[in-house]
N, C-alpha and C positions, 0 to 999 in steps of 0.2 A: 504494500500500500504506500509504501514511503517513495519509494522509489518511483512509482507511477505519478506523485503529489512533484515528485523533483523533475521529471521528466515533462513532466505538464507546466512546471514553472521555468524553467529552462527552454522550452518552446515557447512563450508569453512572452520574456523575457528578449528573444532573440528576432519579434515582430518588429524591430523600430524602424525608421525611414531608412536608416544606413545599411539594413540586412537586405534587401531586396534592390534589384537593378533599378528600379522604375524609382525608388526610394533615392539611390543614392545618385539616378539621372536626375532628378528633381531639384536634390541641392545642389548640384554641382549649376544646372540651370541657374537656380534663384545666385548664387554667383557669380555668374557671368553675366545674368543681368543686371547686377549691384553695381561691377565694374564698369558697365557700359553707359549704365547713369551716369558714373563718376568720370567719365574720361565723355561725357556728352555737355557736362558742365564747364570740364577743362577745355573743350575748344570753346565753347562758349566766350570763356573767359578771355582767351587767346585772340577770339575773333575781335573781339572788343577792342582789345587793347589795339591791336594792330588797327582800325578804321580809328583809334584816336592817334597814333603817329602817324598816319597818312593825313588827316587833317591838319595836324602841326607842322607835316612837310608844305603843304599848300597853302597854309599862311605863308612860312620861311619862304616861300617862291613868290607870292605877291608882296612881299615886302621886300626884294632882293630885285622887283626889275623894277 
C-alpha cells in the first residue's frame, strides 16, 4: 500500500510544465517572447535617438550655410 501511495505521489509530482515537451515548448516560448518585447523597446529607443541626431545635424546645416 505504501508503495502504491509513493508511486502515485511520485507521478503527481513529476506533472509540472517542465516534465512534458508541450510544457517545456511553452516556456521556452513565453521566453523568447519576453526577449523580443525587450529588444522591441530597445530599437524603439535606438530609433528615437537616432531621428533626434538627424535633427541636430539639420539644424548644424542650416546654420553652417
Amino acid at each position: 500500500m505504501k508503495q502504491i501511495i509513493v508511486v502515485i505521489g511520485l507521478a503527481l509530482c513529476s506533472c509540472g510544465r517542465e516534465s512534458s515537451p508541450e510544457g517545456r515548448m511553452q516556456i521556452r516560448t513565453e521566453h523568447l517572447q519576453a526577449s523580443l518585447d525587450s529588444l522591441k523597446i530597445q530599437n524603439k529607443a535606438i530609433l528615437d535617438s537616432l531621428n533626434s541626431i538627424r535633427q541636430e545635424l539639420r539644424l548644424m546645416r542650416k546654420t553652417a550655410d
